[in-house]
C-alpha positions as CSV (number, residue, x, y, z in Angstrom):
1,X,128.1,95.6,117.7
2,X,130.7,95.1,120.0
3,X,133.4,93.0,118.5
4,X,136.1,93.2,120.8
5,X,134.0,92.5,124.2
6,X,136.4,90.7,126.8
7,X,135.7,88.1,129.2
8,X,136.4,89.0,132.5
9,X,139.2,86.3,134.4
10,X,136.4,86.1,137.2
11,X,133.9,84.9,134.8
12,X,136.2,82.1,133.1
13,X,136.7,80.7,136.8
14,X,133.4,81.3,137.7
15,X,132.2,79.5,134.0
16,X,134.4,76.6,134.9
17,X,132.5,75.6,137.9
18,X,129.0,75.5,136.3
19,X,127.7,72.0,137.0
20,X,127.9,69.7,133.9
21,X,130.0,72.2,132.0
22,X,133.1,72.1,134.3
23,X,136.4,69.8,133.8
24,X,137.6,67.4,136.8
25,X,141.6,68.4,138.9
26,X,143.1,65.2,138.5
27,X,146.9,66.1,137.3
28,X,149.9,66.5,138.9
29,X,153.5,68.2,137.8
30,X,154.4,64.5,136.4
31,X,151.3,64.1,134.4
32,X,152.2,67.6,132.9
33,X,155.6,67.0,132.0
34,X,155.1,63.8,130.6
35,X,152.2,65.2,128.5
36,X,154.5,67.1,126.9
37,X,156.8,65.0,126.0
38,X,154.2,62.8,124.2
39,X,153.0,65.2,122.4
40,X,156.5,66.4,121.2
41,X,158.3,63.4,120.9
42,X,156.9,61.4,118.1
43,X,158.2,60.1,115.0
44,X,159.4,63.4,114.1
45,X,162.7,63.0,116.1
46,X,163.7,60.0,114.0
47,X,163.4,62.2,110.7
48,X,162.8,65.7,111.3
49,X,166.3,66.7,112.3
50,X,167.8,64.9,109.3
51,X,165.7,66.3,106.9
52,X,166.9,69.6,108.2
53,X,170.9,68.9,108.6
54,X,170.5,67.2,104.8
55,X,168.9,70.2,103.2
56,X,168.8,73.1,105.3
57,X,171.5,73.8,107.6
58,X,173.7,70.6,107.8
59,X,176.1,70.1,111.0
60,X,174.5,73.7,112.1
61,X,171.0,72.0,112.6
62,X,171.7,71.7,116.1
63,X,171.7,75.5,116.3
64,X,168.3,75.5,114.2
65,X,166.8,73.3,117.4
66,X,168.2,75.3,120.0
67,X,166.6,78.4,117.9
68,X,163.2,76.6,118.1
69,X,163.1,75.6,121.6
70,X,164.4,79.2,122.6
71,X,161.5,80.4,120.7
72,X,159.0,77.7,122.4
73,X,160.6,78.5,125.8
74,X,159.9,82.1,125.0
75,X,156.0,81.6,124.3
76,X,155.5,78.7,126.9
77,X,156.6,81.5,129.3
78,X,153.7,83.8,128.4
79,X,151.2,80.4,128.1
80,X,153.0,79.9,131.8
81,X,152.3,83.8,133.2
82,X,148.2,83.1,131.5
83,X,147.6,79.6,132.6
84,X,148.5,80.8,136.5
85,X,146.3,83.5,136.4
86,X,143.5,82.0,134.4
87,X,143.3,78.1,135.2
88,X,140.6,77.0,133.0
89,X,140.5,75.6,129.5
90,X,140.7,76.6,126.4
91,X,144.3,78.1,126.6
92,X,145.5,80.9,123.7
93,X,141.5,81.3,123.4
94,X,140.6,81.9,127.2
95,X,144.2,84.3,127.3
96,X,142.4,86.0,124.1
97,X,139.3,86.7,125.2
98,X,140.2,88.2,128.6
99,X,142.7,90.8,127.2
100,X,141.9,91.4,123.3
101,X,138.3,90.6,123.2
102,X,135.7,88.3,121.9
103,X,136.8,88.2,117.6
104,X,140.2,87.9,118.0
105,X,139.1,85.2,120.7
106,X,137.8,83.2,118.6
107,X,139.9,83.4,115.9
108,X,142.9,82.3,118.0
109,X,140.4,79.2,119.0
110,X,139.4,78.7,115.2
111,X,143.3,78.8,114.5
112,X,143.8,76.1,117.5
113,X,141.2,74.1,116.3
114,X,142.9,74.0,112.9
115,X,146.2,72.9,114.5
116,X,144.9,70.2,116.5
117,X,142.8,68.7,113.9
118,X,145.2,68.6,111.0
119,X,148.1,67.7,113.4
120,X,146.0,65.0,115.3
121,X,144.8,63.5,111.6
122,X,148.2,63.9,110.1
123,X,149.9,62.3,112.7
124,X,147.2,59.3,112.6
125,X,147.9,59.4,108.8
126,X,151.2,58.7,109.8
127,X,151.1,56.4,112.3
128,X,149.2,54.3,109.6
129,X,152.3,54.3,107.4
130,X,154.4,53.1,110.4
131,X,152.1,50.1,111.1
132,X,152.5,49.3,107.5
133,X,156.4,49.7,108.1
134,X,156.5,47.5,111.0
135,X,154.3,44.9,109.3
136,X,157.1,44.7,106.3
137,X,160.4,44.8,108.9
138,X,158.4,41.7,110.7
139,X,157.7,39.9,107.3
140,X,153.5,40.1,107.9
141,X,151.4,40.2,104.3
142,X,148.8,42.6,105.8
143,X,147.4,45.1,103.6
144,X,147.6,49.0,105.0
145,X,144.2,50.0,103.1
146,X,140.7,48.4,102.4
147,X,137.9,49.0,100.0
148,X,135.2,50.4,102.1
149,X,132.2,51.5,100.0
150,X,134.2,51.7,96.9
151,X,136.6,54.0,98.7
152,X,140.3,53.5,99.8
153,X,140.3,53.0,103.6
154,X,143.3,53.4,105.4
155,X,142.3,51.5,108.5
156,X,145.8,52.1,110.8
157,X,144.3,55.9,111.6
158,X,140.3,54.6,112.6
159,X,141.8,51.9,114.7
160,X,143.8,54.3,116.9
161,X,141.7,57.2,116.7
162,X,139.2,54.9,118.1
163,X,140.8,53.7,120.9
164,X,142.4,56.6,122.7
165,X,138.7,58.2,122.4
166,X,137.3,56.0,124.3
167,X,140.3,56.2,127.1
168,X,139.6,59.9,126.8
169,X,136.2,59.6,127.0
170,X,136.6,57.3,130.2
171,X,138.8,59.6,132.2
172,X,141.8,62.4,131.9
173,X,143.6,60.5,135.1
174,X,143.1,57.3,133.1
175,X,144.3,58.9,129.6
176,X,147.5,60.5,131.8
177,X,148.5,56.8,133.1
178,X,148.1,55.2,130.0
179,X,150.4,58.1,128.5
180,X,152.8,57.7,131.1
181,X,153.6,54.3,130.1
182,X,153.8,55.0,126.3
183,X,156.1,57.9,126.7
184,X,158.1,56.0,129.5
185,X,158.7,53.1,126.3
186,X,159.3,55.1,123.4
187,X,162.0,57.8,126.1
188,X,164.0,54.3,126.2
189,X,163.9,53.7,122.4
190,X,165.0,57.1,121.9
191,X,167.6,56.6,124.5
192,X,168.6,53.7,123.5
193,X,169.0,54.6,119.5
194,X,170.9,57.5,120.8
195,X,173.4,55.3,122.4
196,X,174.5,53.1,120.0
197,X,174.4,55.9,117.7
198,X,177.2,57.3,119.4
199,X,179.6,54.2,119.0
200,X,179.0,55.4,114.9
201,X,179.9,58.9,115.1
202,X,183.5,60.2,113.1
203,X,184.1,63.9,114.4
204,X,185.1,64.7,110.7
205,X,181.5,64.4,109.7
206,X,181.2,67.9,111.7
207,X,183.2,70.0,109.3
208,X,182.2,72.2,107.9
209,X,179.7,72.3,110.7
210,X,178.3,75.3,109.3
211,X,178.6,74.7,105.2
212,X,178.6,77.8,102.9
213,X,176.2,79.3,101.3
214,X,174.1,77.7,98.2
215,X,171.4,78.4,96.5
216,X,168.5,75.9,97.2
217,X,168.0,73.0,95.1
218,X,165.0,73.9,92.5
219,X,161.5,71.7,93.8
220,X,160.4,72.1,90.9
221,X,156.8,73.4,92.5
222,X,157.3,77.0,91.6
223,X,156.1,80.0,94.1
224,X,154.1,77.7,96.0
225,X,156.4,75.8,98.1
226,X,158.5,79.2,98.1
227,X,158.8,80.7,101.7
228,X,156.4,83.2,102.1
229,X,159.5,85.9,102.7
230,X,161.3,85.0,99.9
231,X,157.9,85.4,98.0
232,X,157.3,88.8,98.9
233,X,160.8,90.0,98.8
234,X,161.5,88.5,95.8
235,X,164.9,87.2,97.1
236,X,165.9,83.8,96.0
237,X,165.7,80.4,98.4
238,X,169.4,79.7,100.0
239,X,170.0,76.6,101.7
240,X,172.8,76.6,104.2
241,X,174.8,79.2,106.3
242,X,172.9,81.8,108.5
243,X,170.0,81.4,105.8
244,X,169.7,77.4,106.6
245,X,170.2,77.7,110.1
246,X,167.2,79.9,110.1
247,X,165.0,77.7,107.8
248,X,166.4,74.6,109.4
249,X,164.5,76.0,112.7
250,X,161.4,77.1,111.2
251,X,161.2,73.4,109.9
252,X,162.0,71.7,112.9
253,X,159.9,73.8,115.0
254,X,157.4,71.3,113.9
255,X,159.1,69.3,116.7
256,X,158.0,71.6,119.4
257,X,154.1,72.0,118.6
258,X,151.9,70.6,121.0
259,X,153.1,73.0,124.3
260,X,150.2,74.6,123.9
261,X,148.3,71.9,124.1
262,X,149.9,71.3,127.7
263,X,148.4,74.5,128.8
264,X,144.3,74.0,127.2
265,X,144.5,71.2,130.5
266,X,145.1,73.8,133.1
267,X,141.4,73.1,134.3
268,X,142.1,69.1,134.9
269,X,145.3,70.6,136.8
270,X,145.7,70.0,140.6
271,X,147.1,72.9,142.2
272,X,148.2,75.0,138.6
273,X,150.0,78.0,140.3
274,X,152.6,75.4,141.4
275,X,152.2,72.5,138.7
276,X,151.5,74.1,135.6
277,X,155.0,76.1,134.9
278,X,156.9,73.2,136.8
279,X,155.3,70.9,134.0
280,X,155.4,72.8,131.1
281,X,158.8,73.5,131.6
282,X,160.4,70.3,132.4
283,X,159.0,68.6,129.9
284,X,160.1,71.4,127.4
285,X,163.7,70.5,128.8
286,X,163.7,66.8,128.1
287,X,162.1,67.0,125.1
288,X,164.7,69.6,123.7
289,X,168.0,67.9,125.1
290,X,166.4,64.5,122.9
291,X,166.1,66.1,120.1
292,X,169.9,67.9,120.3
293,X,171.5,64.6,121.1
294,X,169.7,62.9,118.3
295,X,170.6,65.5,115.6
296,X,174.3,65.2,116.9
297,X,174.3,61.3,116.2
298,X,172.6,61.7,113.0
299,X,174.8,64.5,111.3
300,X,178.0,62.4,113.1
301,X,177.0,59.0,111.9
302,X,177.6,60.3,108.3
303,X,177.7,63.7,106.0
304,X,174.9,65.9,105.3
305,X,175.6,65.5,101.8
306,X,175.1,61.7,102.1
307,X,171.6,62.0,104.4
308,X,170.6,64.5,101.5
309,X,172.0,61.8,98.7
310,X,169.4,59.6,100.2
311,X,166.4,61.7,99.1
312,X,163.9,61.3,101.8
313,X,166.7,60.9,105.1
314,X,166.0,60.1,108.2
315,X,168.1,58.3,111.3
316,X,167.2,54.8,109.6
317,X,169.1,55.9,106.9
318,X,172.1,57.3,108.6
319,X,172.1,53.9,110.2
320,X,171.5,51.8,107.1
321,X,174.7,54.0,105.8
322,X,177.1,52.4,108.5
323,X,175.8,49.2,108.1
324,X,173.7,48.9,110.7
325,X,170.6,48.2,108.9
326,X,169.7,45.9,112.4
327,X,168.3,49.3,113.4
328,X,165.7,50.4,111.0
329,X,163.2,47.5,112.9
330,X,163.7,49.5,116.7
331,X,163.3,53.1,114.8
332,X,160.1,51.7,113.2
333,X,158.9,50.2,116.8
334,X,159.9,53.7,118.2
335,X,158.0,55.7,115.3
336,X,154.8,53.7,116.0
337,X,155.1,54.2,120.1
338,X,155.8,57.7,119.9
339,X,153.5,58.3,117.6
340,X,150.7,56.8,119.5
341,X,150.8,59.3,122.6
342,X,151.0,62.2,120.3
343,X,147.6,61.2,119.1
344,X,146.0,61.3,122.3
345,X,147.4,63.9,123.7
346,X,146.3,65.9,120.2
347,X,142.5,64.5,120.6
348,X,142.4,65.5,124.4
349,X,143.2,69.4,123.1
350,X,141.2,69.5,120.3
351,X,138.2,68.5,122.4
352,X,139.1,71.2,125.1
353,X,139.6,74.0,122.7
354,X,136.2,72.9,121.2
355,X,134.6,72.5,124.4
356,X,135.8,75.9,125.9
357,X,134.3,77.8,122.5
358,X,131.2,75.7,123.4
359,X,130.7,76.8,127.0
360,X,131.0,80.8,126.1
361,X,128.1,80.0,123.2
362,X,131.0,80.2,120.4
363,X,129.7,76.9,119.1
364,X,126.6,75.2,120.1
365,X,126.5,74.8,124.3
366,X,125.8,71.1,124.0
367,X,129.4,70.5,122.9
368,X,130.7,71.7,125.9
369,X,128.6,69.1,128.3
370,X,130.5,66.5,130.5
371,X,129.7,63.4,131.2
372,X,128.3,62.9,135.0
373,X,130.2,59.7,135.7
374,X,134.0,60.8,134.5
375,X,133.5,64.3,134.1
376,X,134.9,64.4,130.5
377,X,133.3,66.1,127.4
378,X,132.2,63.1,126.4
379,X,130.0,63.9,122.8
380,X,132.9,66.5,122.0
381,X,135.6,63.9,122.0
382,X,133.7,61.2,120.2
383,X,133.2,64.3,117.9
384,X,136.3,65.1,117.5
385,X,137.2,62.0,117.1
386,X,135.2,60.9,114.2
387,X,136.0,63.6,112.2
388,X,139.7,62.7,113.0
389,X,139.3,59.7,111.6
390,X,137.6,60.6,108.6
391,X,140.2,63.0,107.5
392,X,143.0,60.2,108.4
393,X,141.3,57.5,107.0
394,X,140.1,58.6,103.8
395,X,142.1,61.6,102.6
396,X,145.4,63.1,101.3
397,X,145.5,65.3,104.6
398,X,149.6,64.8,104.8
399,X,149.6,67.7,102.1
400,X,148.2,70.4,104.4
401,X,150.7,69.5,107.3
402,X,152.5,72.9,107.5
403,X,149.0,74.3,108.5
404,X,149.8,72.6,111.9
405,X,153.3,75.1,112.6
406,X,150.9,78.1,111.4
407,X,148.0,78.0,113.6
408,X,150.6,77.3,116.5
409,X,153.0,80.0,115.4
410,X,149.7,82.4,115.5
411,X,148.5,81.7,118.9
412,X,152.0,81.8,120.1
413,X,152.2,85.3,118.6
414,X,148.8,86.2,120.6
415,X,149.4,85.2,123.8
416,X,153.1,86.5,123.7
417,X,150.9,90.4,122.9
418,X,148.3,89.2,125.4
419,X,150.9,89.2,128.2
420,X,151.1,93.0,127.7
421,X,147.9,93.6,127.4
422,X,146.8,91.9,130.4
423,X,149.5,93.1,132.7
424,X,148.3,96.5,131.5
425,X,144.7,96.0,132.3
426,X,144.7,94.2,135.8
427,X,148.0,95.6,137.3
428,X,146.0,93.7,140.6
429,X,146.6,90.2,139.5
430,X,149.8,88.6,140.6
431,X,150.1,85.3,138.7
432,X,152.3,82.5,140.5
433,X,154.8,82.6,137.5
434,X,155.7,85.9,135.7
435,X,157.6,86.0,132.5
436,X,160.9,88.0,133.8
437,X,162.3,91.2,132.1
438,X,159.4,93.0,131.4
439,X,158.4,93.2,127.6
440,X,161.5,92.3,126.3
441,X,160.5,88.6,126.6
442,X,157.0,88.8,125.1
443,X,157.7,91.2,121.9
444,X,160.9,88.5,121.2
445,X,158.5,86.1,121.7
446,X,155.9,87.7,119.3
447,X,158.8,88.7,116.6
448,X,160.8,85.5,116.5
449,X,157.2,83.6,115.7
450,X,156.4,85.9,112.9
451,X,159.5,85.7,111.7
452,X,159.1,81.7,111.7
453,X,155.4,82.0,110.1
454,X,157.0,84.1,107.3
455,X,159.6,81.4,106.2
456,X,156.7,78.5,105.9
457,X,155.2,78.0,102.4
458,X,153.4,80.4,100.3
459,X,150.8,78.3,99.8
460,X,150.0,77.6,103.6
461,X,149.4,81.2,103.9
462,X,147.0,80.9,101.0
463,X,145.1,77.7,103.1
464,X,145.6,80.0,106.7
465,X,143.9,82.7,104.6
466,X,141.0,80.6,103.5
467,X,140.2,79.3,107.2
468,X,140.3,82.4,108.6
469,X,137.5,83.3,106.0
470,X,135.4,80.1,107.1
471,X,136.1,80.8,110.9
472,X,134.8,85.0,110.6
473,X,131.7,83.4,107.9
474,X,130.9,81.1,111.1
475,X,131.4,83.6,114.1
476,X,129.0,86.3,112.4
477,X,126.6,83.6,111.6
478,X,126.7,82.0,114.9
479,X,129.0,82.7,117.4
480,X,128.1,86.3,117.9
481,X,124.7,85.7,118.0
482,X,124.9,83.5,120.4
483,X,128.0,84.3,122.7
484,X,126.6,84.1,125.9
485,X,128.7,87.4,126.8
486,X,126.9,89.3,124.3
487,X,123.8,88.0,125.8
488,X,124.5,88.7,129.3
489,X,125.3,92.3,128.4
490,X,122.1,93.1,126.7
491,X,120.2,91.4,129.8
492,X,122.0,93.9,131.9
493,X,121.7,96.9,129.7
């Protein structure tokens, strides 16, 4: 049994242009760009860096995000380097399956599918809870759940869900535009907050701007909540100095997630030598210099110590701390907005990834059908959309959100390898873009993300650990049985 069989680059292109399995070119650098943005930019940037300056690294948090996005930049050149040479969808999978072979293939898949899926339905959970908190700043009695069936319904998450799979479903050109102007809206918000933010800031709230040492406040949750290195070391959590900085960026490198995502469209790209590296990168840019600007108005607007007084901060509360409570309405607006393109942009992956584990016989071959009129995957999306919902709708899935910064942090960690690996094995192919400096990029890459994975929770490695059982329990009942590689080797043999 041949585990580690690898999918020639010529196949995957060939593959991609099979009739009724093949993905329409319809995007251009701007489409790109903005894609990434959406998917980065969500509520996130109106909380994340807070919770980080308040209980991780203070002032110094703005070092945590320029840790994170030099450690997305790092990996989004490797995705870059792939996507040029290998334009078809599926991303981390596709760059997997060409270099390291068919297993690890699809576990990097079965790890992207868990990524999408709990961030798409936590981020619908989410954008749920923002409805609810727009409804209360505009004074409208409208209840967040329902009884549906004798269960709790929360009906904010179906009703988006809902929508933006049938835009996808109708067209990626169409999904793009309607992005466009989502991302355009909540950029201004952002923008806006950010501005008037400034006009609050006293330079004495940046000192210290790296605080001292401390040992971390006690959760209370034991082991569990522990970070996986200070698990196995047996060294105890610190919050601030070096130690916080470090944390601080493991936490907000939730911010960053969705790059990836960028890259699984490089088959709907128009010209991908040129527009996929231009996109990827430029919207890493904007969505990086947004997030550093908003962490320096929310750790200059008032003291760490007061954002972590607060118990859940956020950049509402750093305004409701100056008096400017005015605010919390346009964050709330913003939160909703921003959330809404993540969503989509999080459904149109999931249903790529899926559909590109379909077409190689992965998963069943049906899923990976488009639809003759819009060339979309049309039953794979509704797919993943109802099972979206579901989760969103109906469950605590909130709790498993770290799962979302581990299934990225591992397919970071593959393709970053996979760079070498290729490079080795078709010394012929000269990609458009080429990650400079030789390996030094990659294996920083690789070591800086497994150094990130090793500071999330003990527990997520203990859920990581019991998908990767249910993805190798499907791929040996299934998936090699029916990869269509496998199949085409034994017809030739």
């Amino acid at each position: 049994m041949d585990l580690f069989r690898t999918k020639s680059i010529e196949q995957s292109i060939k593959d991609s242009d099979e009739k009724g399995h093949g993905l329409k070119r319809s995007l251009n650098t701007w489409d790109l760009m903005i894609m990434g943005v959406a998917v980065a930019v969500g509520a996130g940037i109106f909380s994340v860096g807070a919770q980080a300056a308040a209980f991780n690294a203070g002032p110094a948090v703005t070092i945590s995000f320029v840790l994170a996005a030099i450690t997305c930049a790092l990996a989004i050149m490797c995705y870059a380097e792939f996507a040029t040479a290998l334009p078809v969808a599926g991303s981390a999978y596709v760059f997997t399956y060409a270099t390291m072979g068919e297993l690890l293939a699809w576990i990097i898949g079965w790890n992207l599918i868990l990524e999408l899926l709990m961030a798409a339905a936590v981020i619908a959970k989410f954008w749920g809870v923002y409805l609810s908190d727009l409804f209360s700043v505009l004074n409208l009695d409208i209840p967040a759940e329902i009884s549906f069936l004798g269960l709790d319904l929360t009906w904010g998450p179906l009703l988006i869900v809902a929508v933006f799979t049938a835009v996808l479903i109708y067209g990626t050109k169409l999904s793009a535009r309607v992005n466009s102007v989502f991302t355009v809206i909540k950029i201004g918000i952002v923008l806006f907050v950010i501005v008037v933010g400034f006009f609050y800031v006293s330079p004495e709230n940046y000192a210290p701007f790296v605080p001292a040492a401390e040992a971390a406040a006690e959760s209370g949750s034991g082991w569990a909540d522990q970070p996986f290195l200070s698990f196995l070391s047996g060294a105890s959590p610190a919050a601030f100095g070096f130690t916080g900085i470090i944390s601080g960026a493991a936490l907000v490198f939730f911010a960053f997630i969705g790059f990836d995502v960028v890259a699984t469209s490089a088959e709907e790209v128009k010209n991908p030598s040129r527009t996929l590296p231009r996109g990827i990168f430029a919207g890493l840019i904007v969505v990086s210099i947004l997030y550093i600007l908003v962490t320096l108005v929310v750790t200059g607007m008032v003291s760490y110590k007061e954002l972590g007084a607060s118990g859940a901060p956020s950049l509402a509360t750093a305004f409701q701390l100056v008096g400017a409570d005015w605010a919390a309405g346009i964050i709330s607006l913003g939160s909703l907005i921003g959330l809404t393109t993540v969503i989509m942009v999080l459904l149109m992956g999931l249903a790529r990834v899926i559909f590109a584990l379909s077409r190689d016989g992965l998963l069943p071959r049906g899923l990976s059908r488009t639809s003759d009129k819009h060339a979309t995957p049309a039953r794979t999306q509704i797919l993943c959309g109802v099972v979206v919902a579901l989760l969103a709708g109906f469950t605590q899935v909130e709790v498993l959100a770290e799962m979302i910064n581990i299934g990225t942090l591992s397919a970071f960690i593959t393709v970053s390898l996979g760079i070498l690996v290729l490079r080795r094995k078709r010394p012929d192919l000269r990609p458009a873009f080429r990650v400079p400096f030789g390996k030094v990029i990659p294996l920083a890459s690789a070591a800086l993300c497994l150094y990130l994975m090793f500071n999330l929770a003990t527990i997520t490695w203990l859920f990581f650990a019991g998908w990767l059982v249910i993805g190798f329990v499907i791929y040996f009942a299934y998936g090699n049985r029916h990869s269509r590689l496998r199949l085409q080797q034994h017809s030739y043999a």
